[in-house]
N, C-alpha and C positions, 0 to 999 in steps of 0.2 A: 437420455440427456446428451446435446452433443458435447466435444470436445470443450469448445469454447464457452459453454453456461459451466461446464464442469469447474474452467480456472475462475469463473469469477471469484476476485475477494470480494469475502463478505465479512471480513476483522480489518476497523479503521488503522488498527497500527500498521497491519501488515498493506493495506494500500501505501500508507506514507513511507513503510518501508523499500516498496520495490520504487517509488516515487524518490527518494532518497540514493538507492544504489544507482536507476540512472543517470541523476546530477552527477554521481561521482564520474562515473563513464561518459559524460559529455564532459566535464573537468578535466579529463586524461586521468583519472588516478585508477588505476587498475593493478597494480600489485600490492593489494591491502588483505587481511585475511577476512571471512567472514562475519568471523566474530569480532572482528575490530571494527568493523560496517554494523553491527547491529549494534556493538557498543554506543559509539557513535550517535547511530540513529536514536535508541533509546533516552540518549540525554537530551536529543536534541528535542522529541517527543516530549517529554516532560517538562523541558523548558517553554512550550507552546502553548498559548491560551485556549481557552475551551471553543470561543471563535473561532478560533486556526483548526480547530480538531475537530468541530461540525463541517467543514469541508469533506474531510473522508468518513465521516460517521456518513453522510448523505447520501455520500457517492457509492457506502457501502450499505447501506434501506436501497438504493434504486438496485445495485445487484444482487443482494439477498432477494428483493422481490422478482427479478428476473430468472434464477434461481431456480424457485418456486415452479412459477409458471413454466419454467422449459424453455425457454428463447431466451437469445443471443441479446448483447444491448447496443 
């Protein structure tokens, strides 16, 4: 498997996560701890409807199955 099917996510929270810690990083906030970032993230996640949370459920079926097969997406 290469490097790149290896990171796929394929956990929707953990896509919205790293999707999440970017915004922050185009925001400028970078002296925050991790765990204040996940804190964060999870409420914000929970706050989200199940529409908003089929966006990374999706995006994480397209790289679960790419995964699978071996190839990059």
């Amino acid at each position: 498997m290469s490097d790149t099917t290896k990171n796929l996510q394929v956990n929707p929270y953990f896509l919205f996560l790293a999707q999440f810690r970017e915004n922050l990083k185009a925001r400028g906030v970078t002296n925050i701890k991790a765990t204040t970032v996940a804190r964060m993230a999870g409420k914000k996640w929970r706050q989200m409807s199940d529409a908003q949370k089929a966006i990374y459920s999706g995006i994480a079926q397209i790289n679960r199955e790419a995964r699978l097969r071996g190839y990059s997406v």
